[in-house]
SETI-142211 format. One line per 8 residues: number of its first residue (from 0); their letters; for each residue x, y, z of N, C-alpha, C. Coordinates in steps of 0.1 Angstrom, whole numbers, m for minus. Example, Ala and Ser with C-alpha at 12.3 -4.5 7.8 and 13.67 -1.06 7.14 Angstrom:
<nodes>
0) AS) 132/m57/78/123/m45/78/132/m33/78  128/m22/71/137/m11/71/129/0/79
</nodes>
This chain:
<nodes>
0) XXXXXXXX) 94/m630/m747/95/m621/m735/87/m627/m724  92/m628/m710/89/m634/m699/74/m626/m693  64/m631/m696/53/m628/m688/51/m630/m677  47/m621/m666/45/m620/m657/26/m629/m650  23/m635/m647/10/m643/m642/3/m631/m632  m9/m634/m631/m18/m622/m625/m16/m624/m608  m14/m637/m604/m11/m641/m591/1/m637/m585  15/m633/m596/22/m627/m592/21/m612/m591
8) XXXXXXXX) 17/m606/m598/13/m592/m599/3/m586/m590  m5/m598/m584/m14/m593/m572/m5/m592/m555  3/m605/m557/16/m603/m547/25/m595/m544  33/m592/m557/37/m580/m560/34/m565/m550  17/m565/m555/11/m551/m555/7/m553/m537  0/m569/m529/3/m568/m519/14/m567/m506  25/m565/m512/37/m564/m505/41/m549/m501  37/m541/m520/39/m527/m519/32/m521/m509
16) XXXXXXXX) 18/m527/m512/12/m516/m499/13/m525/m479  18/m532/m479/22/m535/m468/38/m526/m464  45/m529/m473/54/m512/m473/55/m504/m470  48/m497/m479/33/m485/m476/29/m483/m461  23/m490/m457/21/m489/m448/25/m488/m431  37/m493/m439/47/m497/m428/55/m482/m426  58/m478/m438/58/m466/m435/53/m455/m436  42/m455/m438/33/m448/m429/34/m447/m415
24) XXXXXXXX) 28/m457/m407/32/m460/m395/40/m455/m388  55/m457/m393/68/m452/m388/65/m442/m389  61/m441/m400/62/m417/m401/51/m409/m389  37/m421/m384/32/m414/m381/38/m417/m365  46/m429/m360/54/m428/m350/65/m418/m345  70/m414/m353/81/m404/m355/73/m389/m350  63/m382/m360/55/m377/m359/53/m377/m346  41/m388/m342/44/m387/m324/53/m385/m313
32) XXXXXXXX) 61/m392/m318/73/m389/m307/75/m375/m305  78/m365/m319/82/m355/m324/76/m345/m314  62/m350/m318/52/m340/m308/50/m343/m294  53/m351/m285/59/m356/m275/69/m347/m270  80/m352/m277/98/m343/m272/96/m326/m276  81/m324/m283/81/m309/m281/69/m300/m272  63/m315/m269/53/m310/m251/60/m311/m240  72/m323/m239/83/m325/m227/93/m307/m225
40) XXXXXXXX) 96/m304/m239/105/m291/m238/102/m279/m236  84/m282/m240/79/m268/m238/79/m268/m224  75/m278/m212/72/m282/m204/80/m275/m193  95/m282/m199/107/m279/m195/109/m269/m192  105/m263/m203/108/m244/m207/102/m238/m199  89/m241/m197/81/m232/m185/82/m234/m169  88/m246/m167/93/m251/m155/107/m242/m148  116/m239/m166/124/m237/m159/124/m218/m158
48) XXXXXXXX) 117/m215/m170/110/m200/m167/104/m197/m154  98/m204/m151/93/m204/m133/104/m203/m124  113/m212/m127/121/m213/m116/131/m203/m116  132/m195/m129/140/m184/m123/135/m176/m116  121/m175/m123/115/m160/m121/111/m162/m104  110/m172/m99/113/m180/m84/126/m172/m76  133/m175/m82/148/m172/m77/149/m157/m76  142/m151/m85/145/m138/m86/136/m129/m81
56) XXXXXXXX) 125/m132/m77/113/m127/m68/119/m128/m54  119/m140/m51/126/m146/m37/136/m136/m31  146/m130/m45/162/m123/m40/150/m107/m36  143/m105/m42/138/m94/m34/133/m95/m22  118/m105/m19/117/m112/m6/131/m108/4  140/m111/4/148/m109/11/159/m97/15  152/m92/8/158/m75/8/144/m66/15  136/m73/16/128/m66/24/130/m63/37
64) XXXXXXXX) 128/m48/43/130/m50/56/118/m47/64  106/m48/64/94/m48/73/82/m61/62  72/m59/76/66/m72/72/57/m68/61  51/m55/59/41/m52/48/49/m55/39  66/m49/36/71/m51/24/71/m66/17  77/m71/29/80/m85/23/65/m95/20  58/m91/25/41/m97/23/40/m87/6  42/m78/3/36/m73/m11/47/m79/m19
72) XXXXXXXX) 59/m82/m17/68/m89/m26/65/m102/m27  53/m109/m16/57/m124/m18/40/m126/m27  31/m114/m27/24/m118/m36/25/m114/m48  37/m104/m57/44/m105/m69/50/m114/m74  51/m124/m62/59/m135/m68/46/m142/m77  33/m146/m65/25/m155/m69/15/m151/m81  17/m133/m83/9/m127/m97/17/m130/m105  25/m129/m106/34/m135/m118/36/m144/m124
80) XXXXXXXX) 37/m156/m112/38/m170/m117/24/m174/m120  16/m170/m116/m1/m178/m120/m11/m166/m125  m6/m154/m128/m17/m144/m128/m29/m143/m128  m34/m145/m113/m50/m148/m106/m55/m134/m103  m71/m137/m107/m75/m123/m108/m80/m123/m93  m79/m130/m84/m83/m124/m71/m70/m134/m65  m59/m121/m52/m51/m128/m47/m49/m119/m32  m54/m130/m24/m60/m120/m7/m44/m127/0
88) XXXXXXXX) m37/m117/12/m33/m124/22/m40/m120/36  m41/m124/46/m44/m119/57/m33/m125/70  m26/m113/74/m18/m115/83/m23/m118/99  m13/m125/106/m25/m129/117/m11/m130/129  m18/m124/139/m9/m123/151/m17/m131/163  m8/m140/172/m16/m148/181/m32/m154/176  m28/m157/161/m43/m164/156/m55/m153/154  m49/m137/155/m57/m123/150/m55/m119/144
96) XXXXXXXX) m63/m116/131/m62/m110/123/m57/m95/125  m47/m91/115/m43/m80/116/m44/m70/112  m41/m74/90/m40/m66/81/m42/m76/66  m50/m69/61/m54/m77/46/m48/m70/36  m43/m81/29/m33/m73/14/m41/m81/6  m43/m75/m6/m48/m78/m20/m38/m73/m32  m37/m78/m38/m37/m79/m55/m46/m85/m65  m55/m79/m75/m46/m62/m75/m59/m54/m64
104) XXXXXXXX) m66/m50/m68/m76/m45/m56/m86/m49/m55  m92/m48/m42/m101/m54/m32/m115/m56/m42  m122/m66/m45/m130/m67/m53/m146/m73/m48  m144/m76/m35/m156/m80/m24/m152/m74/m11  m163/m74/m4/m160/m66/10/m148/m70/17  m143/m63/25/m130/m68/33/m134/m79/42  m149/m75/51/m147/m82/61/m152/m95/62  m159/m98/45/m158/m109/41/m147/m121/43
112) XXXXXXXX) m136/m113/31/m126/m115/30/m118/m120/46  m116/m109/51/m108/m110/66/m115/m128/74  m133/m125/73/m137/m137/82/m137/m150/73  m136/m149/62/m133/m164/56/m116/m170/56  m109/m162/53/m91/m163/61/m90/m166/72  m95/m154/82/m90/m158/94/m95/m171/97  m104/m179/97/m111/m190/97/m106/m204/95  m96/m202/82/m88/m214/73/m81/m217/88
120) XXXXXXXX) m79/m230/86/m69/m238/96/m65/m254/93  m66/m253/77/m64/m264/72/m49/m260/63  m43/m271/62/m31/m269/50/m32/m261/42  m42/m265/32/m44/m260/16/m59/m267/16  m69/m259/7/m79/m264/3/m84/m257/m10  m92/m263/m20/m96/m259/m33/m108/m246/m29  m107/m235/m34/m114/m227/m38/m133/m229/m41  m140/m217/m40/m152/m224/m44/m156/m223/m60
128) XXXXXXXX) m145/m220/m68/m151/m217/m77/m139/m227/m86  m130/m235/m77/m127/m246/m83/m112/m243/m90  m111/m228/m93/m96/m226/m103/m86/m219/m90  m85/m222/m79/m70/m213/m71/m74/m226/m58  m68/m220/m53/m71/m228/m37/m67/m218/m23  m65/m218/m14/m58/m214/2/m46/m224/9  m39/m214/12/m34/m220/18/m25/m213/30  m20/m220/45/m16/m217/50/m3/m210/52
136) XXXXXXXX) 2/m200/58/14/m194/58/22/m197/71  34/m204/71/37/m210/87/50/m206/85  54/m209/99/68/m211/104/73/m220/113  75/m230/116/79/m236/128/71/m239/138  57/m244/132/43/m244/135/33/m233/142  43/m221/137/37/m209/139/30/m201/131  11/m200/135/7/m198/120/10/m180/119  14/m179/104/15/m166/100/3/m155/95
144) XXXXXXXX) 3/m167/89/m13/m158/76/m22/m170/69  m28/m163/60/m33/m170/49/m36/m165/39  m27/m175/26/m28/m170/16/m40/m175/5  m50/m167/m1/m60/m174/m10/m55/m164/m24  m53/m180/m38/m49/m172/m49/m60/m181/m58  m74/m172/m66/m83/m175/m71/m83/m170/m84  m92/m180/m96/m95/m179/m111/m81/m175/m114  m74/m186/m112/m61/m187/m118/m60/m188/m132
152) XXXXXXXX) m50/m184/m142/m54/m178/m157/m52/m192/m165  m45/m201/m160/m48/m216/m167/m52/m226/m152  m62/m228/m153/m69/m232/m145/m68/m247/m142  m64/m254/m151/m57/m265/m156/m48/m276/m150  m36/m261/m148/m23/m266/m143/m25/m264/m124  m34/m266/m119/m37/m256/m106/m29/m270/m95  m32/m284/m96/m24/m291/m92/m8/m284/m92  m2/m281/m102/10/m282/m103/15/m268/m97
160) XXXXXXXX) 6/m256/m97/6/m244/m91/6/m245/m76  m4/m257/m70/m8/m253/m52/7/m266/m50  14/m278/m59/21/m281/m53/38/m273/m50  35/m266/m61/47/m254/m63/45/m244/m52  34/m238/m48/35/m227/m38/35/m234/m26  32/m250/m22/34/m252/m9/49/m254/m9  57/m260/m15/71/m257/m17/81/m248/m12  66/m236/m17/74/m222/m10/68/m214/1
168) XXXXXXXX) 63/m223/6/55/m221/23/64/m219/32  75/m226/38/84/m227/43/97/m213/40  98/m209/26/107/m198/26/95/m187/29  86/m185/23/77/m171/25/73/m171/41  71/m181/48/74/m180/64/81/m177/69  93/m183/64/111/m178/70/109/m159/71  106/m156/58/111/m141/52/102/m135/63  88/m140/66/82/m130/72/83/m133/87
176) XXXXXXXX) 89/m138/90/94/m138/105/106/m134/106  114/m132/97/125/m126/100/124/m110/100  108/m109/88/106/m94/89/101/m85/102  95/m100/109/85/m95/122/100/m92/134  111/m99/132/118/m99/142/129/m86/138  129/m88/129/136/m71/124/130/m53/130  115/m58/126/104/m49/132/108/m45/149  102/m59/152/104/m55/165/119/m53/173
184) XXXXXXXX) 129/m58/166/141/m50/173/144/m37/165  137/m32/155/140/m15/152/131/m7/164  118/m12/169/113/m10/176/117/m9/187  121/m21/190/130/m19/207/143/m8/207  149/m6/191/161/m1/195/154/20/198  145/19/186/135/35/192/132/37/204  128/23/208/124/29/223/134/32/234  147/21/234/158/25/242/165/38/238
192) XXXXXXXX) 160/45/224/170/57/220/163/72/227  146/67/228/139/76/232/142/78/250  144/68/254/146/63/271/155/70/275  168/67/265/179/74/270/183/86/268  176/90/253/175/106/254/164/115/265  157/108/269/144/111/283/155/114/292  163/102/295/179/102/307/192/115/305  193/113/293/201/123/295/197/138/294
200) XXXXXXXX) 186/137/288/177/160/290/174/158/306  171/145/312/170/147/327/184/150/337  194/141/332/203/143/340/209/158/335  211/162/323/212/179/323/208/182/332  195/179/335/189/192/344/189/195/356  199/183/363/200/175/373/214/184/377  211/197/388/228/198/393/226/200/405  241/190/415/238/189/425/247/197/430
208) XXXXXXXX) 243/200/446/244/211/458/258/205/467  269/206/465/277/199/474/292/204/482  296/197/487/310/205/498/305/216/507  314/221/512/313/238/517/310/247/515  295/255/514/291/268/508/295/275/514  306/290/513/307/300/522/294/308/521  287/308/531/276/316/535/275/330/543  270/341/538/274/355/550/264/352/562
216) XXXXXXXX) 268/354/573/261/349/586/253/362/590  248/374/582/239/384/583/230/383/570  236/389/559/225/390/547/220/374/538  231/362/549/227/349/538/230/345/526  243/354/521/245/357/505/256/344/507  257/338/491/264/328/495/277/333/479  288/327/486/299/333/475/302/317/464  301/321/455/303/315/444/319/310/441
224) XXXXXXXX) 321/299/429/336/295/426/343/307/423  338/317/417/343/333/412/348/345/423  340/338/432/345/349/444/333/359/441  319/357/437/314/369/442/301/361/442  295/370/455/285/371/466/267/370/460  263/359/460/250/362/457/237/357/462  223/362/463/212/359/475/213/346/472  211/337/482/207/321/483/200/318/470
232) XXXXXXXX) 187/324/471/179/320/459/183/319/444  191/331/440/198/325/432/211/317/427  217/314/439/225/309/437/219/295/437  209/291/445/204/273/444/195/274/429  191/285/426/188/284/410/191/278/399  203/284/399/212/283/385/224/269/386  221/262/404/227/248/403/216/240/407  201/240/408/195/233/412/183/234/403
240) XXXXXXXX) 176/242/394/169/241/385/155/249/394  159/246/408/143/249/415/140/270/413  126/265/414/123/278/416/118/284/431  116/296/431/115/299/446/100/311/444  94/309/453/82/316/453/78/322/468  82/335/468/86/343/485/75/341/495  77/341/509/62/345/514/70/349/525  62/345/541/66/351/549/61/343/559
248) XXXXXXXX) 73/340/569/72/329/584/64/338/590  56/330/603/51/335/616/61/345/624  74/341/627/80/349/632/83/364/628  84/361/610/88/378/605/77/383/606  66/377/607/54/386/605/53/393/617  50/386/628/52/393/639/60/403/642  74/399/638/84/413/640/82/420/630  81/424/618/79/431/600/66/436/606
256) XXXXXXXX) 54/431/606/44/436/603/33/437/619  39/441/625/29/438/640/14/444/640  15/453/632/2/457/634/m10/447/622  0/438/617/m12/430/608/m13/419/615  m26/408/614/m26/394/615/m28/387/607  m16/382/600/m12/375/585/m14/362/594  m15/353/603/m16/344/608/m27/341/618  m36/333/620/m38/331/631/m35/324/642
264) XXXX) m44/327/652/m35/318/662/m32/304/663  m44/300/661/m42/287/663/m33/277/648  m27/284/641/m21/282/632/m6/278/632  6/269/633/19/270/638/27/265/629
</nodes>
């Protein structure tokens, strides 16, 4: 029977574990990859979980009709997508502050808050405590607000969060100027409803004196569309709104009352 030599049997056994090894390797390549194509999908997954919950935050955004509403919808968007335990906006008119919203509630003084916002006048910048940042709220180079969203819950991904909300800088400006212009034409339309209702309880009240009055050329009675006869005074009453409050000329007094002097002389 055919013996095998020890120099073969050592060749042998170094081939197997070059084998061996080889796949190993492979397995632990595969392995890698594996774990790879399942950080790319989770990746995926939360990218595209964002992006609905994006789409569907936004559809409210736009069903808002004033500007607080749509400012408290557009920081539900940003609790949600990053859930930051401090998230300030401060609204700002002609570069003045207006009104400060928080989620969830105010956790340092306001007027802290209000003077370090109103202040920002940069794009975006990092927080001081390193996990949110600020950033600005515009429109058509009109600044809106500022938003600061701080100790974001994975602190981590904060690149990938401040380049996602600048993204949405541009729609959350849109919504809130369409909110401000909504505002102020429900506003203008109250005030022309109040103007005109002012116009017409005025012109009610408004009746004019006109044509031919038949007048009695003794007692002054004046005769009505009805055909009957009544003192001047009330008849300019009840078409003219005025009131009448009696007294008495220089002349009647003199003839009515001669023995009084309801006037003096030098009086005319």
């Amino acid at each position: 029977m055919y013996q095998s030599s020890p120099s073969i049997k050592i060749i042998i056994l170094f081939m197997v574990r070059i084998t061996n090894k080889k796949q190993e390797s492979n397995l632990l390549i595969n392995t890698d990859l594996i774990t790879e194509q399942k950080r790319e999908l989770e990746i995926a997954r939360k990218q595209a979980s964002e992006y609905a919950m994006i789409f569907d935050l936004l559809a409210q955004i736009a069903h808002a009709d004033n500007e607080s509403k749509t400012i408290e919808s557009i920081l539900n968007v940003f609790q949600n997508l990053f859930s930051p335990r401090k998230l300030f906006y401060i609204s700002l008119q002609n570069n003045q502050s207006e009104k400060l919203y928080s989620l969830p509630v105010l956790n340092e003084e306001e007027i802290t808050i209000k003077e370090r916002l109103s202040s920002f006048d940069k794009e975006y910048e990092w927080t001081e405590s390193l996990k949110g940042f600020r950033v600005k709220i515009h429109f058509k180079g009109q600044k809106l607000g500022v938003l600061e969203i701080d100790e974001i819950a994975l602190p981590e991904y904060k690149e990938h969060y401040l380049n996602l909300t600048m993204s949405l800088i541009e729609v959350c400006g849109l919504a809130i100027e369409n909110a401000r212009k909504h505002q102020r034409l429900k506003d203008a339309g109250n005030q022309l409803k109040k103007e005109k209702d002012a116009l017409e309880k005025a012109l009610s009240e408004i009746k004019q004196l006109s044509g031919l009055l038949p007048i009695c050329m003794h007692c002054k009675s004046i005769r009505d569309d009805h055909g009957y006869w009544k003192q001047l005074e009330e008849y300019i009453q009840e078409r003219s709104g005025a009131q009448f409050s009696h007294s008495i000329c220089r002349n009647c007094a003199k003839k009515h009352y001669p023995d009084y002097d309801l006037y003096d002389d030098d009086i005319k």
